[in-house]
N, C-alpha and C positions, 0 to 999 in steps of 0.2 A: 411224520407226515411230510410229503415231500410241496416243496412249492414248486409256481407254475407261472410261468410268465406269457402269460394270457394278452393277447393283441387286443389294443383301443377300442378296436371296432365291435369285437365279444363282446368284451365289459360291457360296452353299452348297449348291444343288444340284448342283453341279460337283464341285464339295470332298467331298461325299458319293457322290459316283461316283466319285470314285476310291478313296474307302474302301472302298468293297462291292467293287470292282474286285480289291485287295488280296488282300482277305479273302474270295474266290471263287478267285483263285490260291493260295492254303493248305490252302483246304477239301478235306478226304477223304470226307466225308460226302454221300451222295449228296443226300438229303432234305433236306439245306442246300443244295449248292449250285443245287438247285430256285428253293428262298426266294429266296438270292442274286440267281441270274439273272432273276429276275420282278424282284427292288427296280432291278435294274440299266435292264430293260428302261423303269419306270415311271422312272428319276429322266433317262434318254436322252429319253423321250416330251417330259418337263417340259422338259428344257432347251431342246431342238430348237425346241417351240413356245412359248419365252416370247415374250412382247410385245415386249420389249426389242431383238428382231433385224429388228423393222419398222421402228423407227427409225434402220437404221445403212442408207443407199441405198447398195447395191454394193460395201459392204464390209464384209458379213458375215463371209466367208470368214476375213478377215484378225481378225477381231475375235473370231469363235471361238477362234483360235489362240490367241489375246493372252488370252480368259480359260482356256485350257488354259492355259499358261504360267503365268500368274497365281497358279492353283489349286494348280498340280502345286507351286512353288515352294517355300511355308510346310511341305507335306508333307517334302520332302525334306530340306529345315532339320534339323525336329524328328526324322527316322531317325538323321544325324550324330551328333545331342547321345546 
């Protein structure tokens, strides 16, 4: 598997999608999960088209994976504790 040095601002786009993600699967309120699902849609927009996937030639695919991986990882750590 190859690694991927993925820019700050990714990561955290990523990492923030899946917090709203969370916290869209708890929500009871309708008027929130409004909010939610707009932040969700704008932080997918972000990611999709960062700069960063023009320079990976035909290994996108694999590199989105690797920063879902990445992302999702530190999250799951911190639920254990």
């Amino acid at each position: 598997m190859s690694s991927y040095d993925f820019p700050d601002d990714l990561l955290q786009a990523q990492r923030a999608w899946y917090t709203v993600y969370r916290q869209l699967a708890q929500e009871e309120n309708p008027s929130q999960t409004t909010v939610l699902r707009r932040t969700l849609q704008r932080l997918s927009v972000r990611i999709a088209t960062h700069p960063y996937w023009a320079t990976i030639p035909s290994g996108a695919p694999a590199a989105r994976m690797a920063l879902k991986q990445q992302t999702w990882a530190p999250d799951t750590e911190e639920a254990r504790r």
